[in-house]
N, C-alpha and C positions, 0 to 999 in steps of 0.2 A: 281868247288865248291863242297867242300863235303858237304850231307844233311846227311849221316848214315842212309839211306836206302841199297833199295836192287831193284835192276833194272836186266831186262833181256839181255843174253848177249851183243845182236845189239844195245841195249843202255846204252851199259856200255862202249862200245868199244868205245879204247884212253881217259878213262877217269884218267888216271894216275897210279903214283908206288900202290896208293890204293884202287884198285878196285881189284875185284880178283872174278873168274868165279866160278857161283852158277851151279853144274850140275842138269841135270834136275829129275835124283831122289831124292837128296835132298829138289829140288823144292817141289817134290810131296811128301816128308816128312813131308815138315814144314808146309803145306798145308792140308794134313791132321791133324795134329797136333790141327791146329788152329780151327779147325772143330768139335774136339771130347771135353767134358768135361773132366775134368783133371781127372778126377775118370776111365775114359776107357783108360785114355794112355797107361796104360800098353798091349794093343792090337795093337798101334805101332809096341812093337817088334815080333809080330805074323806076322805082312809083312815081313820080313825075307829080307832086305836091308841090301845090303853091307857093311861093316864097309867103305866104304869110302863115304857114305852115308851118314852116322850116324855122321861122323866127319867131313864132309861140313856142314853141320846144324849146329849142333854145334857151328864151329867158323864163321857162321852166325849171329848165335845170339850173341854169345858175342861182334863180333866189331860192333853190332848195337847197344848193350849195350853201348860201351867202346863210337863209334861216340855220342850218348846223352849224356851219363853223362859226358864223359870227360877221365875216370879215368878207370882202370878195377874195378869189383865187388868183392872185397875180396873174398868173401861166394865162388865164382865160383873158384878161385884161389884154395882155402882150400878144396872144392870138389875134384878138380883135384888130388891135395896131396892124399887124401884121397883112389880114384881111382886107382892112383900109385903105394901106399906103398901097394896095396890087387892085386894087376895085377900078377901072377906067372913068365909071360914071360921079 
């Protein structure tokens, strides 16, 4: 059953095509994260975590997003674009 959480991996195991392994520095991404006021995030990127870090979190949150509502978040979609169209590479 999906609830659109987020479980560790020995209890995520066989839980189907939709589960998919949170590594444990993202762990400790979103973990700090939730920790600091939204005014110091930007001290996040002074931990100096891997872009594959950065982008487990990320598509963390959004299919916890996506498992609640149903639906993706436009806003996040149009961010993306936005990322995109300024990315050099």
């Amino acid at each position: 059953m999906r609830r659109g959480g987020v479980v560790c991996a020995r209890c995520g195991a066989g839980q189907g095509p939709g589960a998919h392994p949170l590594p444990d520095e993202a762990r400790r991404l979103l973990l700090a994260a939730q920790q600091l006021p939204l005014a110091a995030a930007p001290r996040l990127v002074e931990a100096q975590l891997g872009r594959a870090a950065w982008d487990a979190a990320r598509d963390t949150v959004q299919a916890v997003l996506r498992a609640h509502l149903g639906r993706p978040l436009r806003s996040v979609e149009f961010i993306a674009k936005l990322n995109a169209a300024g990315d050099p590479s």
